[in-house]
C-alpha positions as CSV (number, residue, x, y, z in Angstrom):
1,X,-5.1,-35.8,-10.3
2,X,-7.6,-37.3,-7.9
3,X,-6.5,-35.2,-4.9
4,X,-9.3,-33.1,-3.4
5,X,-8.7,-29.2,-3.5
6,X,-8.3,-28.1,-0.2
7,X,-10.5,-25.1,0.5
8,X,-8.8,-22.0,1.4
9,X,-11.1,-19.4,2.8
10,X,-9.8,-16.0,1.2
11,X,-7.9,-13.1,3.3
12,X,-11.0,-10.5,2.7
13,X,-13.3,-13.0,4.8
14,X,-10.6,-14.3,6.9
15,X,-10.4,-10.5,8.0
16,X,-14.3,-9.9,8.4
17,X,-14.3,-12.8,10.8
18,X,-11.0,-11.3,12.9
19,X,-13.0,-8.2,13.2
20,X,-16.3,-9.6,14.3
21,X,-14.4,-12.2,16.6
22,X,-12.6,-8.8,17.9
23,X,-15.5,-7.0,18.5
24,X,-17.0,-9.8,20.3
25,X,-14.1,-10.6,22.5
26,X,-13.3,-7.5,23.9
27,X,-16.9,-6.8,24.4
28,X,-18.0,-10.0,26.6
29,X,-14.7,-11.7,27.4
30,X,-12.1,-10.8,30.4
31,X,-10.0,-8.4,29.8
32,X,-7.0,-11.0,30.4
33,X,-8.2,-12.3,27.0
34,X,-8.0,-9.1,25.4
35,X,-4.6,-8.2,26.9
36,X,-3.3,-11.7,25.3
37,X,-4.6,-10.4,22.2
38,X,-3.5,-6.9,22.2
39,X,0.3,-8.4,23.1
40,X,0.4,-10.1,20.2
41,X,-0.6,-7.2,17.6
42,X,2.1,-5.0,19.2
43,X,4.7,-7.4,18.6
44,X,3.2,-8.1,15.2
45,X,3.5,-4.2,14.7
46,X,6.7,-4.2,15.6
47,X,7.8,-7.1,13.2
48,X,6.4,-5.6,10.4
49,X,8.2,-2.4,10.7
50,X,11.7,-4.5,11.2
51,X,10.4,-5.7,7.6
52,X,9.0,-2.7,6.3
53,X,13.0,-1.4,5.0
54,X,14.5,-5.1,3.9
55,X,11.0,-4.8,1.5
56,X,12.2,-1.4,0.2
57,X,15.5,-2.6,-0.3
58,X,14.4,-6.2,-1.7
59,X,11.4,-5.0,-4.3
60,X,13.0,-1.7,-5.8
61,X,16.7,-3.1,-6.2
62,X,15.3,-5.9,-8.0
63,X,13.0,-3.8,-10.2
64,X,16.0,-1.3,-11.1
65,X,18.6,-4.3,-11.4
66,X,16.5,-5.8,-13.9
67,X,16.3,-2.7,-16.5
68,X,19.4,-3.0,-19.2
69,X,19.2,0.1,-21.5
70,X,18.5,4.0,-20.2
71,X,17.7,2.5,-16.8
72,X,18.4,6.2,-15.1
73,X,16.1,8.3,-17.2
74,X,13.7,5.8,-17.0
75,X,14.0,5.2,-13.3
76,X,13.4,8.8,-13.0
77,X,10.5,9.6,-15.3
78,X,8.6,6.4,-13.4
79,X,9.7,7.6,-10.0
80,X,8.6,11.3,-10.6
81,X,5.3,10.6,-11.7
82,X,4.3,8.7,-9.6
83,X,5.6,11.1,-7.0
84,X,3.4,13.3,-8.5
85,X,0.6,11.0,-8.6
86,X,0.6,9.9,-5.0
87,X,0.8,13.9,-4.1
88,X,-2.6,14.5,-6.2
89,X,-4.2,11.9,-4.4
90,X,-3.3,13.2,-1.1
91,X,-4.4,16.7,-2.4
92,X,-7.8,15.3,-3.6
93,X,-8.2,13.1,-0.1
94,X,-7.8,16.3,1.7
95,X,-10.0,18.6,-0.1
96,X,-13.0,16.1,0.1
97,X,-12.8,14.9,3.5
98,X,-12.5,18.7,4.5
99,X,-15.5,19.6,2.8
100,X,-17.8,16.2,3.2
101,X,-16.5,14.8,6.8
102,X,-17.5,17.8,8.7
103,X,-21.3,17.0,8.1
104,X,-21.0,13.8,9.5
105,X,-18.7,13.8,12.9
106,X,-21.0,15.0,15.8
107,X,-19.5,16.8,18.7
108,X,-21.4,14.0,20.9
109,X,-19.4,10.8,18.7
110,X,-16.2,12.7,19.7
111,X,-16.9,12.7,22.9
112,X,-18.2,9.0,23.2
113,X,-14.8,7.7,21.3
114,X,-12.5,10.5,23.4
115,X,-13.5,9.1,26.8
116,X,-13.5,5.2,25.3
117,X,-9.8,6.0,24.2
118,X,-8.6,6.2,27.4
119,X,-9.5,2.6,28.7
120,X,-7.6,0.9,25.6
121,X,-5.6,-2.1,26.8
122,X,-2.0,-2.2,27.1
123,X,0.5,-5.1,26.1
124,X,1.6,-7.6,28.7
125,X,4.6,-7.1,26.9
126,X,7.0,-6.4,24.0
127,X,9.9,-7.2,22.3
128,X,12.6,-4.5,21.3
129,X,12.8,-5.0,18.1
130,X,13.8,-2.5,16.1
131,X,14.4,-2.0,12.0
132,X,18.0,-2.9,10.8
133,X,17.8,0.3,8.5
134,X,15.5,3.3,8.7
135,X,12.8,3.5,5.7
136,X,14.6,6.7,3.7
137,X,17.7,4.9,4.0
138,X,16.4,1.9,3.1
139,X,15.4,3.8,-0.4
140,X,18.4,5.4,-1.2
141,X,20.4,2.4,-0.6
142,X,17.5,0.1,-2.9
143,X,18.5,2.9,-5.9
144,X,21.8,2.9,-5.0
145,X,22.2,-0.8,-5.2
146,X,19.7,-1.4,-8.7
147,X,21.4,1.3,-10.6
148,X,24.3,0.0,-9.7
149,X,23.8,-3.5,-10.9
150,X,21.8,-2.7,-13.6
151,X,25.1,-1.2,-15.3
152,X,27.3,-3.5,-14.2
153,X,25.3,-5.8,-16.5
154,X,25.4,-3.8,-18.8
155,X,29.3,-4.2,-19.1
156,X,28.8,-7.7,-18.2
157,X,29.7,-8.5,-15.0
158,X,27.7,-7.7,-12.0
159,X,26.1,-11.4,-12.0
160,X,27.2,-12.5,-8.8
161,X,25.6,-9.5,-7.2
162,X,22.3,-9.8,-9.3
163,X,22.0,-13.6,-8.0
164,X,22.2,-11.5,-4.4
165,X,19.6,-9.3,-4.8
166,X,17.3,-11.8,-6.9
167,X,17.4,-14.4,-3.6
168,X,17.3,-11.2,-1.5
169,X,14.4,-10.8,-3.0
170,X,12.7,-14.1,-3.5
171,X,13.2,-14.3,0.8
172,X,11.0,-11.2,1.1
173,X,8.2,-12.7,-0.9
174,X,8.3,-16.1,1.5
175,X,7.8,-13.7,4.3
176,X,5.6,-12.4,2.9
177,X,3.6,-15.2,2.0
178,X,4.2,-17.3,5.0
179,X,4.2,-14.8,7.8
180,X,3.0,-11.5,7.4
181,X,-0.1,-12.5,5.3
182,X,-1.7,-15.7,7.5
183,X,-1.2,-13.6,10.4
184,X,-2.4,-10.4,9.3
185,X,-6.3,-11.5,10.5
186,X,-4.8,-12.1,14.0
187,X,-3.2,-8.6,14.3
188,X,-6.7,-6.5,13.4
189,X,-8.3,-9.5,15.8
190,X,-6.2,-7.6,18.5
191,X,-6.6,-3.6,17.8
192,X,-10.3,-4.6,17.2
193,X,-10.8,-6.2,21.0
194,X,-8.9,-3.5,22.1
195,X,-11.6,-0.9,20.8
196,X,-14.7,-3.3,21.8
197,X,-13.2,-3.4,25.4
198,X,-12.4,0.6,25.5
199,X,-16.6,0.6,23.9
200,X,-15.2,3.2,21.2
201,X,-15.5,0.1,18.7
202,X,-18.8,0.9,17.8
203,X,-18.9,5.1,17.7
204,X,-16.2,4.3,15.8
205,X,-17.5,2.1,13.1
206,X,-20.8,4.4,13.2
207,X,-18.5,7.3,11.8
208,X,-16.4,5.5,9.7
209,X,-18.5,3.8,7.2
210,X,-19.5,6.8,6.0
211,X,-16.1,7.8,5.6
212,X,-15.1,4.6,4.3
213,X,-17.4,5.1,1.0
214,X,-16.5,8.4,0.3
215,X,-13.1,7.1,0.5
216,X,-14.3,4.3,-1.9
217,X,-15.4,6.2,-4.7
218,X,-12.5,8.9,-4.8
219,X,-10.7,6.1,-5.2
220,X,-12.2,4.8,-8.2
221,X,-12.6,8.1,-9.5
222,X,-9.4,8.9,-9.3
223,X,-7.8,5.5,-11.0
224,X,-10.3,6.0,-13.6
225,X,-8.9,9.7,-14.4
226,X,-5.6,8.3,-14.4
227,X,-6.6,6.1,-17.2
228,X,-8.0,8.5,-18.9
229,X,-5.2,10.9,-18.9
230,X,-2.9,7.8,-20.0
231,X,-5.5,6.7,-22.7
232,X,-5.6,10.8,-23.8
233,X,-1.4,11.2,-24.4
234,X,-1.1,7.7,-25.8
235,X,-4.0,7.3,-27.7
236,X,-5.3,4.2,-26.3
237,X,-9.1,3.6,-25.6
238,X,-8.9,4.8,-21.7
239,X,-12.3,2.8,-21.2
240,X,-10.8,-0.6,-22.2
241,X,-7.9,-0.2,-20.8
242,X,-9.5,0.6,-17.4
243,X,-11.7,-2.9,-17.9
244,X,-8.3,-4.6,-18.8
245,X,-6.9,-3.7,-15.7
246,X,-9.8,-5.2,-13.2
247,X,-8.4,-8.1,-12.8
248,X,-5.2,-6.6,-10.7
249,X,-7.7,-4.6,-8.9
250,X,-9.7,-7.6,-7.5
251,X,-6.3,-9.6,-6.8
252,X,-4.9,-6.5,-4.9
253,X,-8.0,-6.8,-2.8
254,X,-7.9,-10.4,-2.4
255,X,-4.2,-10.5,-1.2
256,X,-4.3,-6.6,0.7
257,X,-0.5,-7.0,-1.0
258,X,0.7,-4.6,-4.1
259,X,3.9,-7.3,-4.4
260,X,1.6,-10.1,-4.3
261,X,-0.6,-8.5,-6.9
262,X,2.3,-8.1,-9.4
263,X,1.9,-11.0,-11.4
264,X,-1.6,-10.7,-12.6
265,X,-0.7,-6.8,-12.6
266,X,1.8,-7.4,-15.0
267,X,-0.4,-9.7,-17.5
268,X,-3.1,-7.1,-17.6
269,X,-0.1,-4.5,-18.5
270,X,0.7,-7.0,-21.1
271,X,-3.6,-7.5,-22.3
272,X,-3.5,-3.3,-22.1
273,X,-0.6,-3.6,-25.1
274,X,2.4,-2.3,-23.0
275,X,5.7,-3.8,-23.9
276,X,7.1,-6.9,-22.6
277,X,10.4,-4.3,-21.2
278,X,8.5,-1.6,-20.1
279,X,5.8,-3.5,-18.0
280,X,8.1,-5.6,-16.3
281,X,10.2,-2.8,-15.2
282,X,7.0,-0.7,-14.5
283,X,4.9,-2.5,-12.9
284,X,6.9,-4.0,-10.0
285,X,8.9,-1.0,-9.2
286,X,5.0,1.5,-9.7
287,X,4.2,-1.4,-6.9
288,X,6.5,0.0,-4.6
289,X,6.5,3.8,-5.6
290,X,3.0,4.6,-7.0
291,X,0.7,5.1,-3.7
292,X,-2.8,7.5,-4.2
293,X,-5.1,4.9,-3.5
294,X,-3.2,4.1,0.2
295,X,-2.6,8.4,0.4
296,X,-6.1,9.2,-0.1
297,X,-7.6,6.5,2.6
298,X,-4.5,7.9,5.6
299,X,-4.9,11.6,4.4
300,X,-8.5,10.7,5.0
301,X,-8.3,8.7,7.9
302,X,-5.6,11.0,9.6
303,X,-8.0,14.5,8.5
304,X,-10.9,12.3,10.8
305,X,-9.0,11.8,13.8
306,X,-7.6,15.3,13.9
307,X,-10.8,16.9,13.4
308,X,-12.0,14.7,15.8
309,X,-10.0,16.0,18.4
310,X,-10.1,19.3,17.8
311,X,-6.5,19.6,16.2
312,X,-4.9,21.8,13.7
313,X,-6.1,20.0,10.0
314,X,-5.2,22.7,7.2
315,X,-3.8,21.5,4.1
316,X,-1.0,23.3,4.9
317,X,0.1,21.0,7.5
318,X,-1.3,18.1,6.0
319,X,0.4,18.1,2.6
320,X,3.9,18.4,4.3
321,X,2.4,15.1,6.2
322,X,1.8,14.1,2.5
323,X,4.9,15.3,0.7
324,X,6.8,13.3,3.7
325,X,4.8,10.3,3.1
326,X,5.4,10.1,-0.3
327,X,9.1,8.5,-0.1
328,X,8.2,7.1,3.5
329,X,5.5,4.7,2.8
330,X,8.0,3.8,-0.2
331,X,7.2,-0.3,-0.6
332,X,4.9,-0.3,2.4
333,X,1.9,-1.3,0.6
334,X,4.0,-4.8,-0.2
335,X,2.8,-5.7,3.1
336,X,-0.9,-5.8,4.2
337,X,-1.1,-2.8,6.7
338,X,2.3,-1.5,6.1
339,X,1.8,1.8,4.7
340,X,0.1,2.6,8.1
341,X,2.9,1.5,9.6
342,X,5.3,3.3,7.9
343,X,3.5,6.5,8.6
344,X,3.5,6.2,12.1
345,X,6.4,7.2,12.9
346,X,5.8,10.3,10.7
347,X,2.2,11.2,12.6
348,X,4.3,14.1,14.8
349,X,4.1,15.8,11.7
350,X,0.7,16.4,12.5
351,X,0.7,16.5,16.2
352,X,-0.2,13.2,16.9
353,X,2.1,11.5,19.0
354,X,3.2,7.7,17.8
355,X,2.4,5.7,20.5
356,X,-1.0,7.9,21.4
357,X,-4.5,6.3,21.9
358,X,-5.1,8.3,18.8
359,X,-2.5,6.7,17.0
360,X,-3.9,3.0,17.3
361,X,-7.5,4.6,16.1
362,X,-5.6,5.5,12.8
363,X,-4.2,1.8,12.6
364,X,-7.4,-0.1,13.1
365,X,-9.7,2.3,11.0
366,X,-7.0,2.1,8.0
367,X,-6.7,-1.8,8.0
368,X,-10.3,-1.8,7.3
369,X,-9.8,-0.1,4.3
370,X,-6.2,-1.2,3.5
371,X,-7.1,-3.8,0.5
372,X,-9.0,-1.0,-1.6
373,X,-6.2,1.6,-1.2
374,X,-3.6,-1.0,-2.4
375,X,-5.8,-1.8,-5.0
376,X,-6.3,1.4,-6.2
377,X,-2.6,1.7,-6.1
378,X,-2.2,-1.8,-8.5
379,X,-4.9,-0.4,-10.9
380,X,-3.7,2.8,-11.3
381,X,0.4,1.4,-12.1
382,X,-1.1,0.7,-15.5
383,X,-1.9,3.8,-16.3
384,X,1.7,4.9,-15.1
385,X,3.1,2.3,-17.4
386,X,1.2,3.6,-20.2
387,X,2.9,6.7,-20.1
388,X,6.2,5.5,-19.1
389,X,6.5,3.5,-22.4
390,X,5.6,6.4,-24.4
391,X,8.6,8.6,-23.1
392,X,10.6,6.0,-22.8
393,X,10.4,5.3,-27.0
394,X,9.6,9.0,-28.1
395,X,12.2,10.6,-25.9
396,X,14.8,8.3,-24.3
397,X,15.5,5.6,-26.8
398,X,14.1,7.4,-29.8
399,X,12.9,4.2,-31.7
400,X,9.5,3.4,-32.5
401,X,8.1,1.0,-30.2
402,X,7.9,-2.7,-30.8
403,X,4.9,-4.5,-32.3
404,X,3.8,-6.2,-29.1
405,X,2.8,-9.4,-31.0
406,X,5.9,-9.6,-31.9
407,X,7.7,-10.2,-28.4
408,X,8.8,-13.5,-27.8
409,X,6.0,-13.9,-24.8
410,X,6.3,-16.6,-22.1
411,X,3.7,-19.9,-22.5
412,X,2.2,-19.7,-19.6
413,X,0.3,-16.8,-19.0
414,X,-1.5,-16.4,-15.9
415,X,-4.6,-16.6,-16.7
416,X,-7.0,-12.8,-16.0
């Protein structure tokens, strides 16, 4: 063992330096160097929403394939809430940036980022790629497909097919890891010369910080009362469960990836108490279902822009933007950036066109914030596994629940 540890400078400060180098770039270079730039993050865009559905398809099959015993009531019961979660945190998103933002966006910042807008850089080129499968039938299929194979293994057969959709899977996670990830820095690099070159960068950023911490504490005060909600109907200390679950929280902002975070997610599931079934059904399929923290940063983000421009923003348009999102965004948090993406092509909705000036604002304010939205996401996946095992022994199975030091547990536990 007397090879040296390469050092491997973490994704958090590898995307600080993309958006100072941005900033820098597209305020004192020529604009040829921007344009480069800006062609690659449109192409990038592009490949991550041809990924965005084979990630739906890949994540929640596997989760659902993996169940073996009331896989549909218990697929339901964690789908529905956190449906319902991901709508309250929408809800919650809305009513305090329409009550807090207001005091903070001058009519002369509007002005300053509406006329910058309009000198944003466009691609040299890019490539027509398309997704092989639209997101909502991307989902159906993924449920179609897990359900499927989760029975036929219960009648033992379906192993061929499992094999499939565990390799399927296991692909997703290398693209993951190997593309999407290392290249992530490169794509904000791009939208963030585009904004120094347009001179909106910095109005911008003098608006948005503010907005980012009020965005920053809803979050945690919204994971924390989801733990204590959890804590309340399964009479669990909510406090120490909450500390348990740090640990995914940091790794969700290390990696800006809910899929990525999984593994640690799951040990700090385990630490909470939650079964060795339940959790690793829970918390990988939660990781592709279970989305306030991302909801609360877009409805946020999205409110900004369209008060910004003087657009309709009433909760009654917004929570149909929100209800819609809910299914769309489906898996996106897998990838760093790709619940943006996935609402994109849902911003008409609101009025906002997709490929609007206003549009790429959205994208390059919510990748500042993407890691803390997908962490709130990971952390609060606990809670909804908290409550997922208690319905799923006091009124699906109707047994009493295991004695968790009693599972046969694996011997090498990553280590939280």
């Amino acid at each position: 063992m007397s090879e040296k540890k390469k050092f491997s400078l973490g994704l958090i400060p590898r995307l600080i330096i993309a958006i100072l180098l941005g900033v820098l770039v597209g305020s004192y270079l020529p604009e040829v160097v921007t344009k480069i730039a800006v062609t690659f993050s449109a192409n990038f865009g592009k490949f991550l929403n041809f990924i965005i559905p084979l990630m739906i398809i890949a994540f929640v099959s596997k989760g659902i394939a993996d169940l073996s015993e009331g896989a549909g009531k218990l697929l339901l019961a964690t789908v529905g809430l956190a449906y319902c979660s991901t709508l309250i945190g929408g809800s919650l998103s809305y009513i305090m940036a329409s009550n807090i933002f207001p005091s903070f966006i001058s009519k002369e910042m509007v002005a300053e980022i509406q006329g910058a807008t309009e000198k944003t850089v466009e691609a040299y080129f890019e490539i027509p790629l398309e997704p092989a499968i639209d997101v909502t039938g991307a989902l159906v299929l993924a449920f179609m497909v897990g359900l499927c194979v989760s029975i036929l293994r219960q009648r033992g057969t379906g192993d061929g097919f499992y094999t499939l959709v565990d390799e399927f899977n296991e692909m997703i996670k290398m693209v993951l890891a190997n593309v999407i990830i290392p290249l992530l820095p490169f794509f904000i690099f791009g939208n963030f010369a585009n904004m120094a070159y347009s001179g909106s960068v910095f109005a911008i950023l003098s608006i948005f910080i503010r907005i980012f911490v009020c965005i920053l504490i809803l979050h945690v005060l919204y994971v924390f009362a989801m733990f204590l909600v959890a804590g309340t109907y399964t009479k669990r200390n909510p406090v120490q469960s909450f500390i348990k679950m740090i640990p995914g929280y940091l790794t969700a902002v290390g990696t800006q990836s809910s899929a990525a975070s999984i593994p640690v997610n799951v040990e700090c599931n385990r630490q909470i108490g939650v079964t060795r079934q339940i959790r690793e059904f829970v918390i990988p399929l939660s990781a592709t279902v279970h989305l306030p923290g991302s909801m609360i940063t877009i409805t946020a983000c999205v409110y900004t822009l369209l008060y910004m421009y003087n657009m309709p923003h009433n909760y009654g348009l917004l929570i149909q933007f929100i209800a819609v999102l809910g299914v769309a965004m489906v898996a996106a948090p897998g990838a760093p950036g790709g619940a943006v993406m996935s609402a994109l092509p849902f911003l008409p909705v609101v009025g906002i066109a997709t490929d609007s000036p206003i549009a790429a604002i959205l994208v390059s304010l919510y990748l500042t914030q993407d890691s803390f939205g997908t962490a709130a996401n990971v952390a609060g996946d606990n809670a909804i596994s908290m409550i997922v095992e208690k319905i799923y022994y006091d009124h699906i199975v109707k047994r009493p629940k295991p004695n968790i030091e009693d599972e046969e547990e694996d011997t090498d536990e990553i280590a939280v």
